[in-house]
C-alpha positions in Angstrom: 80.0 40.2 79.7 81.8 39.9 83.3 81.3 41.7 86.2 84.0 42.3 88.3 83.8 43.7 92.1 86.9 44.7 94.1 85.8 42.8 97.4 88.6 44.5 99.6 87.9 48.4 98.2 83.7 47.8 98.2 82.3 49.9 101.5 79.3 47.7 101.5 76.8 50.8 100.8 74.3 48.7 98.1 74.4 51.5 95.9 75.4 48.8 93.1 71.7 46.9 94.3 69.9 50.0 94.4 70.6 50.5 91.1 70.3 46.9 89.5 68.5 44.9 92.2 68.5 41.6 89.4 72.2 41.5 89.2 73.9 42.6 92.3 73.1 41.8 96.3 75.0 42.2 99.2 76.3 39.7 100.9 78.5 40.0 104.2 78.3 43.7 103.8 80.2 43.3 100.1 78.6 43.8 96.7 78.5 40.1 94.9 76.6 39.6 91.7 73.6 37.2 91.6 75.1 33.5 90.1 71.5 33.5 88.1 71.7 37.1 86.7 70.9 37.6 83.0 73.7 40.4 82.6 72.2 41.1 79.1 69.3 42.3 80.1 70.3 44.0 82.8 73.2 45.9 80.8 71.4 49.5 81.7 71.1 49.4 84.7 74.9 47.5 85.1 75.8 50.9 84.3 74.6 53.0 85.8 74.9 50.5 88.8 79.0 51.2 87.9 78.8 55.2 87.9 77.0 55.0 91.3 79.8 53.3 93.3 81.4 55.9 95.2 84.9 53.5 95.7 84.6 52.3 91.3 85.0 49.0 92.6 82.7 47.6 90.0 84.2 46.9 86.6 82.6 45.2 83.4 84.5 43.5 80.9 82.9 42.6 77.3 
């Protein structure tokens, strides 16, 4: 699994952390995903961390 974040479309709101606090942070006021983050486990909340951005700049490749 990758996670992919559209740096230049993300607003910076942390609805992505909110949602999955293990995976993503915000850094700079952009979404960036934690470079320890076991995407496996977190593969809920990834998802739902993806219907919550208001700009879909989050996308998840298997």
């Amino acid at each position: 699994m990758k996670i992919l974040i559209d740096e230049e479309a993300c607003i910076g709101c942390g609805a992505c952390e909110a949602a999955c606090p293990d995976v993503f942070e915000m850094e700079d006021d952009k979404a960036k995903v934690k470079p320890d983050a076991d995407l496996e486990a977190n593969s809920e909340c990834i998802k739902e961390a993806v219907e919550n951005c208001p700009v879909e700049c989050i996308t998840v490749e298997e």
